[in-house]
C-alpha positions in Angstrom: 0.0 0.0 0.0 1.7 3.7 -0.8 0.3 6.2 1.0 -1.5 6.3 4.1 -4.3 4.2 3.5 -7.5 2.8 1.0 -10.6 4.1 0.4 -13.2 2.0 -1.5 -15.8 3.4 -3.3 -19.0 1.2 -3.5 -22.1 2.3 -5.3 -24.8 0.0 -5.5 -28.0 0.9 -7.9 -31.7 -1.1 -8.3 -31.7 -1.5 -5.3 -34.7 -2.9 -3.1 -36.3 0.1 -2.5 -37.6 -1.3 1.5 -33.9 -2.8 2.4 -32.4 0.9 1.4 -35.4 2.4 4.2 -34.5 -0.1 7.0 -32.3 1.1 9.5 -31.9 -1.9 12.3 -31.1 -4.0 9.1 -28.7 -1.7 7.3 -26.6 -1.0 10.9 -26.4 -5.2 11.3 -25.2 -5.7 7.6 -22.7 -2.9 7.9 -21.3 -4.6 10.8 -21.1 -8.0 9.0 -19.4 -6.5 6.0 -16.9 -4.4 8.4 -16.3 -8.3 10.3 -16.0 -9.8 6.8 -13.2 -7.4 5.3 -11.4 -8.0 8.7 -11.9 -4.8 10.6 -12.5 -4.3 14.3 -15.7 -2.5 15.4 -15.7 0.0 17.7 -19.4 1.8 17.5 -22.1 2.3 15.2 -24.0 5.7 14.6 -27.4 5.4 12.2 -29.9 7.7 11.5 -33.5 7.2 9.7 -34.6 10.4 8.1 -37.7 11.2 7.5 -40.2 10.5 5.0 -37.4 7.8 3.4 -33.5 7.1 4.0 -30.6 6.0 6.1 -27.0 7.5 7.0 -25.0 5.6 9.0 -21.5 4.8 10.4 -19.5 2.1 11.5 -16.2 3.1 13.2 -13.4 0.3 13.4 -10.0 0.2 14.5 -8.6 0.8 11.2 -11.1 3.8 10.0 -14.7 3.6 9.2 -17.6 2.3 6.9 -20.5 4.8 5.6 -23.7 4.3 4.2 -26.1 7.0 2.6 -29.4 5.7 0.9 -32.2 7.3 -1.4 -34.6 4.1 -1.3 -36.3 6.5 -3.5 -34.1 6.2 -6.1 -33.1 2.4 -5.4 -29.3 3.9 -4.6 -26.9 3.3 -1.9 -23.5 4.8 -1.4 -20.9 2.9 1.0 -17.2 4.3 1.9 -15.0 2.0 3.2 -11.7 3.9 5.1 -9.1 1.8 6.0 -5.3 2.2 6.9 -5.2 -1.2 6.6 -4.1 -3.0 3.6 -5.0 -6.3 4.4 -8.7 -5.4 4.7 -10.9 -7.1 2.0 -12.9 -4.4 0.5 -14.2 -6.4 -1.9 -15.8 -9.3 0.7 -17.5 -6.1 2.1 -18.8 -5.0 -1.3 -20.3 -8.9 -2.5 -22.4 -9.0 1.0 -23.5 -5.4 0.9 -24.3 -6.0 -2.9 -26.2 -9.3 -2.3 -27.9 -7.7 0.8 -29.2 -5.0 -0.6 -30.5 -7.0 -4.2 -28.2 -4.6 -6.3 -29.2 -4.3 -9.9 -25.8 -3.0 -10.9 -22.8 -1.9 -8.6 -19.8 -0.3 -8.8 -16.7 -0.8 -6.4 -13.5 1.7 -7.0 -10.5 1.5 -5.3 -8.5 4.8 -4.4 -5.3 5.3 -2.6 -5.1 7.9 -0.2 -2.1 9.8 0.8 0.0 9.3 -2.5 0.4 12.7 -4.2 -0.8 11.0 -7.5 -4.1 9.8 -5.8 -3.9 5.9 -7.6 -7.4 5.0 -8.3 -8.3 1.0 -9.8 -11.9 0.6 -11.0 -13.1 -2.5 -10.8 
């Protein structure tokens, strides 16, 4: 790993519209996909807005998971921090992706702390 850590990009479209609008549910599987890609939880913050939508965090060890949703739209967008290189970004992306009956994702990997700013799209 250059720099000082990774940040994964995941975007996740089609989504099930009631899945995106489920707090309790979201903050579980946000846990399970911080566990799978190796992190250590420390706390959880989530929020239900209103008429529709979630934001929520999960802080580990190594940096933090987000999740903002628009069930509205059928759209979810996840960052995954980590200083970390041996967290599996990817094992997080496939549960979220298969939790949340994704249409069509997008994962993009960007290296933070380099002066070039590496990104791989995947």
């Amino acid at each position: 790993m250059s720099g000082v850590g990774v940040h994964y990009l995941m975007e996740f479209y089609a989504c099930d519209a009631s899945r995106l609008n489920d707090c309790v549910q979201l903050e579980t599987w946000l846990e399970k996909a911080a566990e799978l890609a190796g992190a250590t939880l420390i706390k959880t913050v989530f929020h239900q807005f209103s008429p529709q939508g979630v934001t929520g965090v999960v802080v580990v060890a190594e940096s933090h998971l987000a999740i903002h949703t628009w069930p509205e739209n059928g759209y979810a967008a996840v960052d995954f921090f980590t200083c970390n290189a041996s967290m599996d970004g990817e094992a997080a992306f496939q549960w979220l992706a298969e939790r949340l009956k994704s249409g069509k994702s997008h994962f993009k990997t960007v290296h933070r702390g380099t002066e070039v700013g590496e990104e791989v799209d995947k």
